[in-house]
ZABA-386716 format. One line per 10 residues: number of its first residue (from 1); their letters; for each residue z negated, y, x negated of N, C-alpha, C. Coordinates in nm, 2 decimals. Layout:
NUM = A = Z Y X Z Y X Z Y X | ...
//
This chain:
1 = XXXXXXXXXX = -0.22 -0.56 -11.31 -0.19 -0.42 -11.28 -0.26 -0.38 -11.15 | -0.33 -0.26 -11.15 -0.41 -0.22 -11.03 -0.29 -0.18 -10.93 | -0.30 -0.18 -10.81 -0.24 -0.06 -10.74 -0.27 0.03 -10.69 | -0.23 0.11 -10.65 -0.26 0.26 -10.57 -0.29 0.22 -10.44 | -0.43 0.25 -10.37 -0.45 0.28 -10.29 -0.46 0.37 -10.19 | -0.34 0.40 -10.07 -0.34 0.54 -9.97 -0.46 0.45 -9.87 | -0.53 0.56 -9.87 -0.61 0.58 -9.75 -0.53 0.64 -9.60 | -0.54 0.59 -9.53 -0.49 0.66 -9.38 -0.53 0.61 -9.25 | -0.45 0.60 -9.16 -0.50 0.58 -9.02 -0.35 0.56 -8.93 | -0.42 0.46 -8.84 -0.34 0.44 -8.74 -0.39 0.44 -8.62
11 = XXXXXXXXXX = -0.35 0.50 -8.53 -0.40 0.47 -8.37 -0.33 0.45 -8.21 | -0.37 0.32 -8.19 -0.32 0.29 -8.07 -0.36 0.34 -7.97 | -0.27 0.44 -7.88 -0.27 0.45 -7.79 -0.22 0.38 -7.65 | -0.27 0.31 -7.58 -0.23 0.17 -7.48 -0.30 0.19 -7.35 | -0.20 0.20 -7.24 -0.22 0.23 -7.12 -0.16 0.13 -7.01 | -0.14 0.04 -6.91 -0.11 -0.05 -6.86 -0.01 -0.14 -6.93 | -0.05 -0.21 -7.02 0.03 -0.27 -7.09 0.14 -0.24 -7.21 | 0.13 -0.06 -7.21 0.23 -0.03 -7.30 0.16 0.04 -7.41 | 0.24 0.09 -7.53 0.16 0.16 -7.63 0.28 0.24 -7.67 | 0.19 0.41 -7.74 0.30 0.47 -7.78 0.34 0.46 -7.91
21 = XXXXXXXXXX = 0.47 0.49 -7.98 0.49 0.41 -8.12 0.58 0.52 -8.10 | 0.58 0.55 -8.27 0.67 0.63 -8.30 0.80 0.52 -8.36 | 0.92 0.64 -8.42 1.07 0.50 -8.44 1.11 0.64 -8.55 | 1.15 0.56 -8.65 1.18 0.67 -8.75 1.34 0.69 -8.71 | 1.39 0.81 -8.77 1.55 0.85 -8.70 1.65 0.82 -8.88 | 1.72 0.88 -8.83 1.86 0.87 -8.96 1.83 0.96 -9.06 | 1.85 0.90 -9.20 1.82 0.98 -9.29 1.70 0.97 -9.37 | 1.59 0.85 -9.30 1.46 0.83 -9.36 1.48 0.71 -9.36 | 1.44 0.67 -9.53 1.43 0.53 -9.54 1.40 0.39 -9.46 | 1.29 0.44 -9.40 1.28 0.34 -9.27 1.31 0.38 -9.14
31 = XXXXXXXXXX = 1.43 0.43 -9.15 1.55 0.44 -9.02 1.56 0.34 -8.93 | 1.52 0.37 -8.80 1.52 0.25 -8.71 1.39 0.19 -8.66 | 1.30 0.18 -8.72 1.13 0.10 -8.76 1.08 0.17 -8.68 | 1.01 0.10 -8.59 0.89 0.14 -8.52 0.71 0.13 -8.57 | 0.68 0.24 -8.54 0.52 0.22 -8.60 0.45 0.24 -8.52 | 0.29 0.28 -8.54 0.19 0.30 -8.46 0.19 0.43 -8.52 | 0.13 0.61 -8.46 0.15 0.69 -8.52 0.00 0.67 -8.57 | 0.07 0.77 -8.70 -0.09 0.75 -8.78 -0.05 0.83 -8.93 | -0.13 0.85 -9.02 -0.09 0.90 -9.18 -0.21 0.94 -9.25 | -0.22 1.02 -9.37 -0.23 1.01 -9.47 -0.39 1.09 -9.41
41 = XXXXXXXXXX = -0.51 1.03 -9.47 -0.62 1.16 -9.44 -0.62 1.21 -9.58 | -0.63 1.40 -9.54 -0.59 1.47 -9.63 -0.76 1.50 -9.65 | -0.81 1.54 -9.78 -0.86 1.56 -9.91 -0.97 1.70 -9.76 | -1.07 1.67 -9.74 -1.16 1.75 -9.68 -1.16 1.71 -9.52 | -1.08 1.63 -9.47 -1.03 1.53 -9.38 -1.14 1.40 -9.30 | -1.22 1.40 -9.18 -1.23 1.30 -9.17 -1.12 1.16 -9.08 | -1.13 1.09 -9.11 -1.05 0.97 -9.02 -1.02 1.04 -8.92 | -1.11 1.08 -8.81 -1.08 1.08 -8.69 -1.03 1.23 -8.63 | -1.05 1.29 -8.73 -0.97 1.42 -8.76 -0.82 1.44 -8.78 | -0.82 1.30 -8.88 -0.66 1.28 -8.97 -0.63 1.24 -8.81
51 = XXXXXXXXXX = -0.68 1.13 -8.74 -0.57 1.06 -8.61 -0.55 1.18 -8.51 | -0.62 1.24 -8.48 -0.61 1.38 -8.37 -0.48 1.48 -8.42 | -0.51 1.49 -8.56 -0.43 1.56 -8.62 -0.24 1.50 -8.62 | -0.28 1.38 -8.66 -0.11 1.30 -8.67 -0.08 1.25 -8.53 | -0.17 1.22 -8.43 -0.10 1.18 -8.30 -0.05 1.31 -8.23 | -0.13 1.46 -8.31 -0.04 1.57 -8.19 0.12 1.57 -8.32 | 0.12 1.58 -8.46 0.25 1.60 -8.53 0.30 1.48 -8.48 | 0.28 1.37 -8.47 0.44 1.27 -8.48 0.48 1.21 -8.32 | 0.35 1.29 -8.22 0.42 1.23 -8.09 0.41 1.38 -7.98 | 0.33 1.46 -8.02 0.31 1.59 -7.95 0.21 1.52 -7.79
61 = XXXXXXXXXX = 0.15 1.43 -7.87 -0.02 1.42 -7.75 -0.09 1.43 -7.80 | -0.18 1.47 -7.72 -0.32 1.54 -7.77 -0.44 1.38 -7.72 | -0.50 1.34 -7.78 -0.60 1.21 -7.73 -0.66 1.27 -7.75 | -0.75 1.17 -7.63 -0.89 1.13 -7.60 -0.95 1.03 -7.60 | -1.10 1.07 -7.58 -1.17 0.93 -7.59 -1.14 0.82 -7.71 | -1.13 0.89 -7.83 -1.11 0.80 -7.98 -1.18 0.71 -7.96 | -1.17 0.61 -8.02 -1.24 0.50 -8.08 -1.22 0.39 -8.20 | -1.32 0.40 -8.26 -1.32 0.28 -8.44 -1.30 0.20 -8.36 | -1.24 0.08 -8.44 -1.18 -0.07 -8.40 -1.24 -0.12 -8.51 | -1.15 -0.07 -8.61 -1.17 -0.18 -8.74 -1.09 -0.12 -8.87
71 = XXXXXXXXXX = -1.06 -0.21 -8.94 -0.96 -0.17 -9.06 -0.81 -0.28 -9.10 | -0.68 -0.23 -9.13 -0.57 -0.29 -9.17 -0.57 -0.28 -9.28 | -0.59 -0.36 -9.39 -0.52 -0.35 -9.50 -0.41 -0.42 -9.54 | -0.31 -0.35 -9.55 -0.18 -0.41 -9.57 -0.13 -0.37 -9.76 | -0.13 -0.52 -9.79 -0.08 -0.53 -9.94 0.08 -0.55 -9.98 | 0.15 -0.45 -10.03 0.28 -0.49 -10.05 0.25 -0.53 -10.18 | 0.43 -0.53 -10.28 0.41 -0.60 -10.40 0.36 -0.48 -10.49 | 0.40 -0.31 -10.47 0.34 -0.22 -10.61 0.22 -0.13 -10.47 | 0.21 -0.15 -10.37 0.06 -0.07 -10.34 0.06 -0.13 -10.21 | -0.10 -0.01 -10.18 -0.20 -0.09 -10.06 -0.20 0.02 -9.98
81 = XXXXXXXXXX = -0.22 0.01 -9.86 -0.25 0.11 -9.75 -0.38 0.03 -9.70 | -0.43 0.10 -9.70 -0.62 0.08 -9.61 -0.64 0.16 -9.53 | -0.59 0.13 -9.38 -0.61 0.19 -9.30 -0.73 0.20 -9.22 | -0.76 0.30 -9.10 -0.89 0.31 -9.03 -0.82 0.30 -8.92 | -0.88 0.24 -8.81 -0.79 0.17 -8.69 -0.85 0.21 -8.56 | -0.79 0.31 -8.49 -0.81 0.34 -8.39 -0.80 0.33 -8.26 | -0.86 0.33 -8.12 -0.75 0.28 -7.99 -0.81 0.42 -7.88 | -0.69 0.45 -7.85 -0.77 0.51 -7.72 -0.67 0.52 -7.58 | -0.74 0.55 -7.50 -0.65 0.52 -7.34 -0.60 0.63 -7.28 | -0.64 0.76 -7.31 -0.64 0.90 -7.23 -0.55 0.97 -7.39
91 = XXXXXXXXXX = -0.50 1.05 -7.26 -0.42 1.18 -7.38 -0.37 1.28 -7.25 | -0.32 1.40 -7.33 -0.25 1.53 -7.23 -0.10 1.51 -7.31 | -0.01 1.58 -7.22 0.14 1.55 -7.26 0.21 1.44 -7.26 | 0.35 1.44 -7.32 0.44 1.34 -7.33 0.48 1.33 -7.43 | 0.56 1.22 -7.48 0.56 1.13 -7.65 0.71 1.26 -7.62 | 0.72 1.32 -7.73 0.84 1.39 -7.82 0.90 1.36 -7.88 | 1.03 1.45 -7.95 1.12 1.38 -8.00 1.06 1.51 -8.15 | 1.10 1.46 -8.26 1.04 1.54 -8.39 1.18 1.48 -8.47 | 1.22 1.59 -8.61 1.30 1.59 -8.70 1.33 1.40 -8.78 | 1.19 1.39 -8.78 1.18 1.29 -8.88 1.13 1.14 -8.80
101 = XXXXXXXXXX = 1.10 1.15 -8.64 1.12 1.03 -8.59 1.10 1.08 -8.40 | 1.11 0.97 -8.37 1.13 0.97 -8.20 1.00 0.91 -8.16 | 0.90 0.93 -8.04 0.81 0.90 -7.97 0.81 0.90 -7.84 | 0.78 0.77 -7.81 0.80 0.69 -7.69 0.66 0.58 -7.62 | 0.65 0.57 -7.48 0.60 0.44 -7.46 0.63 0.34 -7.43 | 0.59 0.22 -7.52 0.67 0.14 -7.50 0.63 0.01 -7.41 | 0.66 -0.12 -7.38 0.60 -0.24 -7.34 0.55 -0.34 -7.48 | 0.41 -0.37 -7.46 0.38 -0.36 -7.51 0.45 -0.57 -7.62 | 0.47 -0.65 -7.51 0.57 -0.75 -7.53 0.70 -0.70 -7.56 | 0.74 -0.59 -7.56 0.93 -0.57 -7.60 0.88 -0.53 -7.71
111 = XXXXXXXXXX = 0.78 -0.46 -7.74 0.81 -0.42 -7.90 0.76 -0.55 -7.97 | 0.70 -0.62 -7.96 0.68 -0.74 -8.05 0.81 -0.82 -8.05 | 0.89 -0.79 -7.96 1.04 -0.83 -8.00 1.18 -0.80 -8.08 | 1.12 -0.66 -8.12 1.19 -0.58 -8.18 1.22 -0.62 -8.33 | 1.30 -0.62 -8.33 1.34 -0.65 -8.53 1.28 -0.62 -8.63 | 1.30 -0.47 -8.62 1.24 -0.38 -8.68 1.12 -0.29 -8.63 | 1.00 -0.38 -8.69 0.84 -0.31 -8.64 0.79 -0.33 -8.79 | 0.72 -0.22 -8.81 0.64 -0.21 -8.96 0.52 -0.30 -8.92 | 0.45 -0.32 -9.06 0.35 -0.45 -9.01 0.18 -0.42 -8.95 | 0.16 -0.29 -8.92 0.06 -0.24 -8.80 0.08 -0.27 -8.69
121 = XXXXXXXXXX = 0.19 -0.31 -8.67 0.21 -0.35 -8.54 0.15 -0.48 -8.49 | 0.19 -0.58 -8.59 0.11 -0.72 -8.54 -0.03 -0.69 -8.48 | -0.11 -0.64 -8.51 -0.21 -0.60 -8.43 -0.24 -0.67 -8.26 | -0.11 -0.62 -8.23 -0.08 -0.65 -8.11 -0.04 -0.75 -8.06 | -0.03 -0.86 -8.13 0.05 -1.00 -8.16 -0.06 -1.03 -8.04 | -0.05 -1.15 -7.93 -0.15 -1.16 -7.84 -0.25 -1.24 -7.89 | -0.26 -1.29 -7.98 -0.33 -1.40 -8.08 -0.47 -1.30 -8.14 | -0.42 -1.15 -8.16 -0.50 -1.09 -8.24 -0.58 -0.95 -8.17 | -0.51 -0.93 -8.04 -0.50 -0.79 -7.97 -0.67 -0.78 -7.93 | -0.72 -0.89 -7.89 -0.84 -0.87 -7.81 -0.92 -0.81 -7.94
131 = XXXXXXXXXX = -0.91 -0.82 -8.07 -1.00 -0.76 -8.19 -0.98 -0.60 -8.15 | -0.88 -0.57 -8.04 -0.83 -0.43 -8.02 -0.88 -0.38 -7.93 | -0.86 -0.44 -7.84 -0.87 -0.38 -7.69 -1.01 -0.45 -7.63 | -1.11 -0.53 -7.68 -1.22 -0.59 -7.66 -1.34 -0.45 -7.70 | -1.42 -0.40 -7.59 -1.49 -0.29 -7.61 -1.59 -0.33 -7.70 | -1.65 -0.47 -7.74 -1.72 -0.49 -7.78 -1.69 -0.56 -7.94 | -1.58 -0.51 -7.95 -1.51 -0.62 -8.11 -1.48 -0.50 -8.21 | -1.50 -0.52 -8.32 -1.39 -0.43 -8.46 -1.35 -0.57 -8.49 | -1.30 -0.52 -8.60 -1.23 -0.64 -8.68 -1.16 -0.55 -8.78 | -1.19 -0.65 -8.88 -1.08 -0.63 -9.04 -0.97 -0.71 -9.05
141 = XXXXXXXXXX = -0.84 -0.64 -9.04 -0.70 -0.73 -9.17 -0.64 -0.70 -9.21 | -0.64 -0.83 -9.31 -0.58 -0.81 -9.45 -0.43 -0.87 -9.43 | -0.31 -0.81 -9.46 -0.17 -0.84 -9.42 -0.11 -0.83 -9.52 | -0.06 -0.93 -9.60 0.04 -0.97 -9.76 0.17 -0.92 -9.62 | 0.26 -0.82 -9.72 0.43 -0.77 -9.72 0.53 -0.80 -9.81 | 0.64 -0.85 -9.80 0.71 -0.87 -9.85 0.79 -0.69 -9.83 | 0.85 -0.65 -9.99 0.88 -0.49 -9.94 0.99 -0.52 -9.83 | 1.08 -0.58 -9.73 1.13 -0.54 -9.69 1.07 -0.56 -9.53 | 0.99 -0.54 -9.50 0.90 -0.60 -9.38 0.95 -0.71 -9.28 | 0.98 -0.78 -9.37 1.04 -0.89 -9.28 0.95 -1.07 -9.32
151 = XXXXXXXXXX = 0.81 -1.02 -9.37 0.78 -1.13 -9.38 0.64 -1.12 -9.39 | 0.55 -1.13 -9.32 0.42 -1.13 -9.32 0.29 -1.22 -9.36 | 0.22 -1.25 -9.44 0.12 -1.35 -9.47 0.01 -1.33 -9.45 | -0.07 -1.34 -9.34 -0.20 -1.31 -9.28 -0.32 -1.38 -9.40 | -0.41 -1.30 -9.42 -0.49 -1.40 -9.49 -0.63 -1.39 -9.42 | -0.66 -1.28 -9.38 -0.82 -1.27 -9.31 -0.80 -1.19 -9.17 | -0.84 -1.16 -9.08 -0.86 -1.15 -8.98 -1.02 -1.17 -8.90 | -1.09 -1.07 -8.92 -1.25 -1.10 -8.89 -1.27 -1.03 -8.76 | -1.32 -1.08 -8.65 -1.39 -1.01 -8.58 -1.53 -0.99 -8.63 | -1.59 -0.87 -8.54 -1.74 -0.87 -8.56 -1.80 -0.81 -8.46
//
């Protein structure tokens, strides 16, 4: 059985140690979950368009200074998300609160402690971060999900 592949994007924004993450609120299936903001690039859309675009809707900041990293592909058991993976250090405004989730900065060690983190986050794991924050690194991963994100199986991880 093939699966459906969403194309989208995620981008870290990371400033003395912390990063902003959105937290879904009550009422949405992943109630509670912290993510990296990021979504879906829409149909005439490029990547870095879609991140400009979804870091002002899901946190109300405007970034700067974009930059490619690499790519996440994260495989659940019925589909794939293939993401484009962004970092940047500068923005205007403050993380907002929105209908459908809350935006904050966070430490960048407390959220890796968190229960509930969707699996973009490992990214951050300190084992893997420098593929992030190294000016001179991208890197590709590939992340096996169990659907309730509570179990992760790394299989590639490439710098380049």
């Amino acid at each position: 059985m093939d699966k459906p592949i969403r194309k989208a994007v995620r981008c870290f924004l990371i400033k003395s140690n912390k990063v902003v993450v959105t937290k879904y609120t009550e009422g949405n299936k992943k109630a509670g979950y912290y993510e990296i903001p990021g979504g879906k690039i829409e149909e005439g859309e490029t990547p870095e368009q879609t991140t400009i675009r979804e870091m002002k809707e899901e946190t109300g900041l405007k970034i700067k200074n974009l930059k490619y990293k690499g790519q996440i592909i994260i495989e659940y058991p019925n589909r794939i998300f293939d993401f484009d993976v962004f970092i940047c250090n500068e923005c205007e405004g403050k993380p907002q609160d929105f209908e459908e989730n809350t935006s904050a900065w966070i430490e960048i060690n407390e959220l890796l402690k968190k229960k509930k983190i969707l699996s973009s986050i490992m990214i951050l794991d300190r084992f893997f971060i420098k593929g992030l924050t190294d000016e001179k690194c991208k890197f590709k991963m590939q992340i096996q999900v169990d659907e309730k994100e509570n179990k992760y199986m790394y299989q590639t991880f490439l710098l380049v």
